[in-house]
DRENDO-1510 file (C-alpha; in Angstrom, 1 decimal, always signed):
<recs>
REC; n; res; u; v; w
REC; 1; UNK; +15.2; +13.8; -46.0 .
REC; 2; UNK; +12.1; +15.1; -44.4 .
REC; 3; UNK; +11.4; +13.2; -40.7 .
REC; 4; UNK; +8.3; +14.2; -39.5 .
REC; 5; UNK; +7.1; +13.8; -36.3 .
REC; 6; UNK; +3.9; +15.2; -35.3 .
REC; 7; UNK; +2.3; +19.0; -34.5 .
REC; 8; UNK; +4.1; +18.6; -31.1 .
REC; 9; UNK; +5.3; +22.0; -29.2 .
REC; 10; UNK; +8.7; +22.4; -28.8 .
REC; 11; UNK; +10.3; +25.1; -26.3 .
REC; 12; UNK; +13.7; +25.8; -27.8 .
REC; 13; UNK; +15.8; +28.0; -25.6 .
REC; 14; UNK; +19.2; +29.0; -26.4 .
REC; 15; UNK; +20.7; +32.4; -26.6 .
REC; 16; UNK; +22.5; +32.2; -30.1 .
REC; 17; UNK; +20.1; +33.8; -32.8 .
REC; 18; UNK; +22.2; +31.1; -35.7 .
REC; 19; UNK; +21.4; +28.1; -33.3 .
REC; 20; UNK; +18.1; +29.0; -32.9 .
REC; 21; UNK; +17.1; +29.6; -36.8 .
REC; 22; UNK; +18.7; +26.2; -37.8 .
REC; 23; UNK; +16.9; +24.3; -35.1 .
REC; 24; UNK; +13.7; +25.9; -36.1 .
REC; 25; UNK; +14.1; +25.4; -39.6 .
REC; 26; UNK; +14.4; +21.8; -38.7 .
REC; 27; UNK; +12.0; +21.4; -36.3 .
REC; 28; UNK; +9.3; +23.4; -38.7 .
REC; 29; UNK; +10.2; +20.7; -41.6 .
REC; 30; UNK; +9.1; +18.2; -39.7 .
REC; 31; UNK; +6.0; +19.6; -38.8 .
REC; 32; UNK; +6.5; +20.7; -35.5 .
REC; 33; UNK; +5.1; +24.3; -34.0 .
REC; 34; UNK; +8.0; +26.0; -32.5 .
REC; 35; UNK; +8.2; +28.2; -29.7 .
REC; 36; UNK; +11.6; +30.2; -28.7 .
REC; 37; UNK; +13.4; +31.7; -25.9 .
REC; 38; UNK; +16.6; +33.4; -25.5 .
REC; 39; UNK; +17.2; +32.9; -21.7 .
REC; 40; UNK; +15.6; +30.3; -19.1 .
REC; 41; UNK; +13.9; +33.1; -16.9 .
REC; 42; UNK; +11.6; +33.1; -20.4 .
REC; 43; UNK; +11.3; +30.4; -21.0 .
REC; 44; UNK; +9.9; +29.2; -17.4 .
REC; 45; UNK; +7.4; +32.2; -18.7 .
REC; 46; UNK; +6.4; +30.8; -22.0 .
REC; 47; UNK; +6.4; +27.1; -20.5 .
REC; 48; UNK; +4.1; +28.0; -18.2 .
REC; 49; UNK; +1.7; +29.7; -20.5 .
REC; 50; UNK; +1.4; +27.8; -23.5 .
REC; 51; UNK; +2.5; +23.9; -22.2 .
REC; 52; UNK; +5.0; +22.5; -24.4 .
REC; 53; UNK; +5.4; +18.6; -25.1 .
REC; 54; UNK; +9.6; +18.8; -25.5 .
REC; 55; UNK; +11.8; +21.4; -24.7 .
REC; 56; UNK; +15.7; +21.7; -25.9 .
REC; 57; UNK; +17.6; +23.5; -23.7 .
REC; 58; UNK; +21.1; +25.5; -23.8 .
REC; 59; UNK; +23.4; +25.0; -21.0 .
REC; 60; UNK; +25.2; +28.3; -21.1 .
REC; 61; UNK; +22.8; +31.1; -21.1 .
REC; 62; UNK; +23.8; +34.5; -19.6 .
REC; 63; UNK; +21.7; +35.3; -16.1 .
REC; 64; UNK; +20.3; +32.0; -15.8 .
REC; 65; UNK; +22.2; +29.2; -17.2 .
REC; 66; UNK; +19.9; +26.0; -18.9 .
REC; 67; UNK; +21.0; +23.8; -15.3 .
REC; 68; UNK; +19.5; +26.3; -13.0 .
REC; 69; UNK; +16.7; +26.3; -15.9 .
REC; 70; UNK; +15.8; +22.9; -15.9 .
REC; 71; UNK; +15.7; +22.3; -12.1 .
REC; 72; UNK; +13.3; +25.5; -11.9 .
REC; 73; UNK; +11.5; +23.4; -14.5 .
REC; 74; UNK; +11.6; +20.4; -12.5 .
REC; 75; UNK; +10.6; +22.0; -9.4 .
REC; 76; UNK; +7.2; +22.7; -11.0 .
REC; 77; UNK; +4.6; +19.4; -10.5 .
REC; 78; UNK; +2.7; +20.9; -14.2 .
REC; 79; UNK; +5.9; +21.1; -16.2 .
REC; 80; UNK; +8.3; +18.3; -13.9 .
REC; 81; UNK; +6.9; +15.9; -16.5 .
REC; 82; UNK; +8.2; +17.5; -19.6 .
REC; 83; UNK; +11.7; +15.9; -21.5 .
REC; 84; UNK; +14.1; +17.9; -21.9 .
REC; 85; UNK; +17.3; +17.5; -24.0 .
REC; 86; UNK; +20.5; +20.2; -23.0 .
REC; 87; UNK; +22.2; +21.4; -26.0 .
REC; 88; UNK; +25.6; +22.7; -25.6 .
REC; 89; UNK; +29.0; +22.8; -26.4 .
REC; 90; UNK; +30.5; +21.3; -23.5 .
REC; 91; UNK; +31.9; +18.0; -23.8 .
REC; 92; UNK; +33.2; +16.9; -20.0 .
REC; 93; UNK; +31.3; +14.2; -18.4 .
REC; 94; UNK; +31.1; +15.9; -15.8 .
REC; 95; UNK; +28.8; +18.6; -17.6 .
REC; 96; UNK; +26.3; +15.7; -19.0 .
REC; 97; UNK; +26.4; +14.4; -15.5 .
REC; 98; UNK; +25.2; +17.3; -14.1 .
REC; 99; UNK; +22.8; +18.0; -17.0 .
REC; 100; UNK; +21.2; +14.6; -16.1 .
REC; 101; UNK; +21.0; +15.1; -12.3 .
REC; 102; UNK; +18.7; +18.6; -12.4 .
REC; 103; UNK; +16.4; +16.0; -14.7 .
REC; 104; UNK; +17.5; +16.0; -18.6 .
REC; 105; UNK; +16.6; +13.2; -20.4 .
REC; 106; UNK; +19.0; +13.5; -23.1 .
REC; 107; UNK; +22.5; +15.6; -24.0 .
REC; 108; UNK; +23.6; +16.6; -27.7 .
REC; 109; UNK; +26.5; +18.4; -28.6 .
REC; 110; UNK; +26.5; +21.3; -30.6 .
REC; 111; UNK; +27.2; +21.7; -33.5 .
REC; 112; UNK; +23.8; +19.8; -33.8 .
REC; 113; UNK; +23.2; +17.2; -36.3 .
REC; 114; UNK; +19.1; +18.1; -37.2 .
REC; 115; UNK; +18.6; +14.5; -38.3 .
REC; 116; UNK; +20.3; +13.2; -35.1 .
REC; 117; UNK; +18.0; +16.0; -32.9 .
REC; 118; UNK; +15.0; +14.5; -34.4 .
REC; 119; UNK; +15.4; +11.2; -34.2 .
REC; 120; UNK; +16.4; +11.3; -30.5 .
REC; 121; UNK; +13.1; +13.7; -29.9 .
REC; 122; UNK; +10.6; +11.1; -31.1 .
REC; 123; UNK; +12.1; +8.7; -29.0 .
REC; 124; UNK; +11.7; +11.2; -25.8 .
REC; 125; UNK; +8.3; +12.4; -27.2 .
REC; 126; UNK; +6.7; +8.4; -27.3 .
REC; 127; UNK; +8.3; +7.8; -24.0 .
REC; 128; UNK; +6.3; +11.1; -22.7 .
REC; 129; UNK; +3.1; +9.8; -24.4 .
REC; 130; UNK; +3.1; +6.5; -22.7 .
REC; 131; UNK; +3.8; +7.9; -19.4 .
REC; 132; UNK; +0.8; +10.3; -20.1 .
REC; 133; UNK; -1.2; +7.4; -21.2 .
REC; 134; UNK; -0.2; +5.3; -17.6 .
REC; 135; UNK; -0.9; +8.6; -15.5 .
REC; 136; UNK; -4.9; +9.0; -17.1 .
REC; 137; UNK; -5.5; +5.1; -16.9 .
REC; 138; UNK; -4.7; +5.6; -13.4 .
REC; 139; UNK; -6.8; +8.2; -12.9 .
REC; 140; UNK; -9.5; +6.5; -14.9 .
REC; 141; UNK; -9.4; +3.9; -12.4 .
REC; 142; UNK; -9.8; +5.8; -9.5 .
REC; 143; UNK; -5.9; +5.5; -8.3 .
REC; 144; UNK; -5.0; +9.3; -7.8 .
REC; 145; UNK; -1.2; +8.9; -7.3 .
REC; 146; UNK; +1.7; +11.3; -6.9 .
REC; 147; UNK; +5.8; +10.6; -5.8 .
REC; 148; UNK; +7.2; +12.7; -3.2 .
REC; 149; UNK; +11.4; +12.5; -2.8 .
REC; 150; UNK; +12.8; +12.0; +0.5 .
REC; 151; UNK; +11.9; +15.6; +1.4 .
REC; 152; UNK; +8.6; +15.5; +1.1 .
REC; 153; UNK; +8.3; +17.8; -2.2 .
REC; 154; UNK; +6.3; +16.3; -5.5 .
REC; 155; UNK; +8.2; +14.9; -8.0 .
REC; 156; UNK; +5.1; +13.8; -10.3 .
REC; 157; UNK; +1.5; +13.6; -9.7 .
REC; 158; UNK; -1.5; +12.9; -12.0 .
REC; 159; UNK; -4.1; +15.7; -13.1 .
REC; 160; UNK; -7.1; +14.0; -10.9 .
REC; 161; UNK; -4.6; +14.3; -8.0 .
REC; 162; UNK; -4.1; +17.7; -8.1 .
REC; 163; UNK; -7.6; +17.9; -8.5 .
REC; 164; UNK; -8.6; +16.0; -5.5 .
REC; 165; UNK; -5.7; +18.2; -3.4 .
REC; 166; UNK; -7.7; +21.5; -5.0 .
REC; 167; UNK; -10.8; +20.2; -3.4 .
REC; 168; UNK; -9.2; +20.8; -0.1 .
REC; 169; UNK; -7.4; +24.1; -1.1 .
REC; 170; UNK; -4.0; +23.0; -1.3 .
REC; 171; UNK; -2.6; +24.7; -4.1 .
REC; 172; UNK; +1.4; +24.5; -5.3 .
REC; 173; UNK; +2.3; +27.0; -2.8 .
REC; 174; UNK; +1.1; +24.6; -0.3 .
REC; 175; UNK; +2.4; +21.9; -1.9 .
REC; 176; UNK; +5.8; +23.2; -1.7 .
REC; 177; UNK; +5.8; +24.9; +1.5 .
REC; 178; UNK; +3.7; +22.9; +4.1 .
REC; 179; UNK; +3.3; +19.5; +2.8 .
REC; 180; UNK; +7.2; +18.4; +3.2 .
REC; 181; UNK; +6.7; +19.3; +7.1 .
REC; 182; UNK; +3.9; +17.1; +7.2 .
REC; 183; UNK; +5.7; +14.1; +5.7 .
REC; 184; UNK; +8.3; +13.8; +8.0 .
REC; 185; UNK; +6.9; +11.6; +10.5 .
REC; 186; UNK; +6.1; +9.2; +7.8 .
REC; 187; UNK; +9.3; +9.9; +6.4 .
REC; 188; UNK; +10.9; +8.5; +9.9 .
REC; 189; UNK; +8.7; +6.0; +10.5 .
REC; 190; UNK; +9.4; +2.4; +8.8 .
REC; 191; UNK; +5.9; +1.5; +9.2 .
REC; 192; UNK; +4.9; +3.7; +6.2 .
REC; 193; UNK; +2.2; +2.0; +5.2 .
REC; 194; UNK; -0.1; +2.2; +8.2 .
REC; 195; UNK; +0.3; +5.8; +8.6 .
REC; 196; UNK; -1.7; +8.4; +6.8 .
REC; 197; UNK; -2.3; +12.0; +6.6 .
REC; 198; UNK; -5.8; +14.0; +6.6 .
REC; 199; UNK; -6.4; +17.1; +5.4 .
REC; 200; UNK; -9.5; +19.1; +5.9 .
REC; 201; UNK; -10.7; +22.2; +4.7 .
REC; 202; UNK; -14.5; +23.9; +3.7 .
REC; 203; UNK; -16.2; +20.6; +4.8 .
REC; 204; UNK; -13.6; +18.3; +2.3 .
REC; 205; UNK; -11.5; +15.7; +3.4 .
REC; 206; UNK; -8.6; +14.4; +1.8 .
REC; 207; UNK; -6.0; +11.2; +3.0 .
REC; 208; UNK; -2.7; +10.8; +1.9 .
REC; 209; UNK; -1.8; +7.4; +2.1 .
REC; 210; UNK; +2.5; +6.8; +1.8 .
REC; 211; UNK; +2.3; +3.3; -0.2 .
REC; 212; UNK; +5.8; +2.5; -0.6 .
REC; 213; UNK; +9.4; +3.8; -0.2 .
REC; 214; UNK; +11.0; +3.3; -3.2 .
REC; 215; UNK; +15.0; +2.3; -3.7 .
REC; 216; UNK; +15.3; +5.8; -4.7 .
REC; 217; UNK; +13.9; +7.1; -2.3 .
REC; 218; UNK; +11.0; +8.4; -3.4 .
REC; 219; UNK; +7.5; +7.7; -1.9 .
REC; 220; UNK; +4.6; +6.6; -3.8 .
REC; 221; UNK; +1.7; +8.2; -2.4 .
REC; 222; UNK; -2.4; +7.6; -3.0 .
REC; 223; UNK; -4.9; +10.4; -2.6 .
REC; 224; UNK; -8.1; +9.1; -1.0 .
REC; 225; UNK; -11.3; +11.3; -0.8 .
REC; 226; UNK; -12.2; +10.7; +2.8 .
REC; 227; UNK; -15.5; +11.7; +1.9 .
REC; 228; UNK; -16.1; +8.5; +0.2 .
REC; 229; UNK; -18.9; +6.1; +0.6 .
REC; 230; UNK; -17.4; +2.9; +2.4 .
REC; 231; UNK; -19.7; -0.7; +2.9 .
REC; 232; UNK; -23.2; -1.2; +2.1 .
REC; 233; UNK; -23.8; +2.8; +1.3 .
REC; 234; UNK; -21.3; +2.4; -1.2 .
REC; 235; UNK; -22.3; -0.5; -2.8 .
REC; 236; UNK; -26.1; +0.6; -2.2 .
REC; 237; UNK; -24.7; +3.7; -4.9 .
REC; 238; UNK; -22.7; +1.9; -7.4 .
REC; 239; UNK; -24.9; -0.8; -8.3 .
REC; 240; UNK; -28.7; +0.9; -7.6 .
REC; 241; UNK; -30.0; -1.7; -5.3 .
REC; 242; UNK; -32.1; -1.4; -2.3 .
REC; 243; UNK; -30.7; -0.8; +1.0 .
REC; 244; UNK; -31.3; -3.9; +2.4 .
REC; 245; UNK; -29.9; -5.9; -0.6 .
REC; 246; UNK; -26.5; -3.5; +0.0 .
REC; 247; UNK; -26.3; -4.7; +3.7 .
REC; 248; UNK; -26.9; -8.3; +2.9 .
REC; 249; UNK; -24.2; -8.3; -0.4 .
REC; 250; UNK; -21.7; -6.5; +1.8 .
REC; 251; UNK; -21.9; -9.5; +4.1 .
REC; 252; UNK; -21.7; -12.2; +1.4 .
REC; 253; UNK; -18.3; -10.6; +0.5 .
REC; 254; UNK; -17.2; -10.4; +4.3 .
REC; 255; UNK; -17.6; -14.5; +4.0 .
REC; 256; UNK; -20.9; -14.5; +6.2 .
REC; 257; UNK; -23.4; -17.3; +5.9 .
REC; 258; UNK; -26.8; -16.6; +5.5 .
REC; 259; UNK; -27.9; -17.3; +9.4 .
REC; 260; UNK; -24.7; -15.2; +10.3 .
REC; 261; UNK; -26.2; -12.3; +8.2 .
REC; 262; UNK; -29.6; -12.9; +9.7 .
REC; 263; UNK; -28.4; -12.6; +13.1 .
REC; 264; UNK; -26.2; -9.8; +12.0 .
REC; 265; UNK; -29.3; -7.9; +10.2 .
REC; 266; UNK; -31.9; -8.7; +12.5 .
REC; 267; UNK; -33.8; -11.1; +10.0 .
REC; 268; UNK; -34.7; -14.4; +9.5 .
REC; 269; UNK; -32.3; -16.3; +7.2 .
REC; 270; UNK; -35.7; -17.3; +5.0 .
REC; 271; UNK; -35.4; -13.4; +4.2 .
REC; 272; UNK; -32.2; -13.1; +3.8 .
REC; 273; UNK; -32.1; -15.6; +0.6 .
REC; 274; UNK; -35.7; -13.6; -0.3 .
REC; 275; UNK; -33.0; -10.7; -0.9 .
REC; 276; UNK; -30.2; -12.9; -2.5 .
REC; 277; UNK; -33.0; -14.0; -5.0 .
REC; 278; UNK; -33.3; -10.6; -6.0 .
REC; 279; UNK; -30.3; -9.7; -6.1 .
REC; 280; UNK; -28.2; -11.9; -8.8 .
REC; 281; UNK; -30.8; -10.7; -11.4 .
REC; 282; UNK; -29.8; -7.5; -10.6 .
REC; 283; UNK; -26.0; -8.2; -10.5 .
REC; 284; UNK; -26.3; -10.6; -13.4 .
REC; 285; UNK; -24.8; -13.4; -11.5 .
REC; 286; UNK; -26.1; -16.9; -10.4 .
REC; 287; UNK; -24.2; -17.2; -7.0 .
REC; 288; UNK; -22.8; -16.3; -4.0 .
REC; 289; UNK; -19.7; -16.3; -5.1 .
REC; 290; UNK; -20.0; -14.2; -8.0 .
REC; 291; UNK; -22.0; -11.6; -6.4 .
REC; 292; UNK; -19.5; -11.5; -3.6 .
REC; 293; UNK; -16.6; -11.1; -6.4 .
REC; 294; UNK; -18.8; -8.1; -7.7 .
REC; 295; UNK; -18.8; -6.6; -4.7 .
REC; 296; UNK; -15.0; -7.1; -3.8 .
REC; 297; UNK; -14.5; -5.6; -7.7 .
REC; 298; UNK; -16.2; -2.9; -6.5 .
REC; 299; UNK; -14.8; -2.2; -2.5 .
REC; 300; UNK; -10.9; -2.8; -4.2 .
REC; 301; UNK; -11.5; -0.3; -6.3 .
REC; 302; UNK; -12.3; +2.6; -3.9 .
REC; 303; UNK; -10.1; +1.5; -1.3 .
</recs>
């Protein structure tokens, strides 16, 4: 029976010419493009290239072996995210442990059953698509994210992040050879939270602010554009009012009456409610309070 899955790329790598035509064959019949490698320094090569979605993966390979294969992949914030499933025939648990440990999602023992292989892939290949899906609705919200292990060296990061750490010029190789040295003060502080880095470069700034230490320890980082627009000027932008009507909202949502913002502002509070007149049209609210949840809405999300 025919399972088909979908026109996903698969990276099979194994070093057996018989493995790798019946894997195909199977893979092809279920409508999947197929690309092959006979040894792991390839298929970093290939993976690199042409992005697969799944890759399967021999253990035992001559020169480098699918372990040393997999942690290269791993090591590699644009393919770290990719499944992959080790196929071999070794059976000790200690051989799947380790298969798990350099970051496999999945072991099968060969010889491989093809309806087995493809049922297990589609279960890896929605779990990878709803990941995906979480990554760009953060970065659709504006939350550029990325984990870091214990050693300061990126474990997963969104596209928008590496785009905001581009901005800046830091590219993989900085990624991998300077940022871990600039971690470890956070890394040995307990107050993680209140601690950020800044980065600067060609007029661009960048924060990296550590928001949690997880069990595992890996830390859960934000990227904020330190550039930004902060206040009044940033709600003065987002929701194309006048300046004055920016200054006087970003006081509603600070909790400031209307003489406090007067004396604040230099105005008479008679003017000041002037503004707030002409300002829920705007918003398409009818009071304070909603216009100062607006602006929160707004401030929350740029933070």
């Amino acid at each position: 029976m025919n399972m088909k899955i979908s026109n996903d790329i698969v990276l099979v790598v194994d070093d057996s010419p018989d493995a790798l035509s019946l894997i195909n064959d199977a893979l092809e019949d279920a409508g999947m493009d197929v690309l092959v490698a006979l040894e792991g320094k390839q298929a970093l090569t290939i993976a690199k290239r042409i992005r697969p979605d799944i890759i399967l993966l021999d253990a035992i390979m001559p020169t480098m072996d699918g372990f040393e294969t997999c942690e290269n992949l791993k090591a590699d914030p644009l393919l770290a995210d990719i499944p992959v499933i080790f196929m071999t025939g070794l059976t000790d648990t200690c051989d799947v442990v380790r298969g798990l440990d350099v970051g496999g999602v999945d072991y099968l023992t060969k010889p491989i059953n093809p309806s087995e292989l493809l049922a297990r892939m589609r279960v890896h290949l929605k779990n990878a698509r709803q990941t995906s899906n979480v990554q760009n609705a953060l970065d659709s919200s504006g939350q550029y994210l990325m984990t870091l292990n214990y050693t300061g060296s990126v474990l997963w990061g969104s596209p928008q992040a590496y785009a905001q750490l581009a901005k800046v010029g830091m590219d993989e190789a900085w990624l991998k050879e300077t940022l871990p040295g600039r971690l470890i003060p956070l890394l040995a502080d307990p107050g993680l939270s209140q601690n950020n880095i800044r980065l600067e470069k060609d007029g661009h700034c960048l924060e990296l602010k550590v928001l949690s230490l997880q069990e595992n320890n890996q830390l859960l980082v934000r990227l904020i554009d330190g550039n930004r627009l902060a206040g009044s000027a940033l709600l003065k932008e987002k929701l194309e009012i006048t300046e004055r009507e920016s200054e006087v909202l970003h006081w509603i949502a600070n909790g400031k009456t209307n003489r406090e913002i007067a004396e604040i502002l230099g105005m008479s509070p008679r003017t000041v409610n002037k503004h707030l007149e002409q300002l829920f049209p705007k918003l398409g609210v009818e009071n304070r309070t909603a216009a100062a949840g607006v602006a929160l809405r707004i401030q929350a999300v740029e933070s």
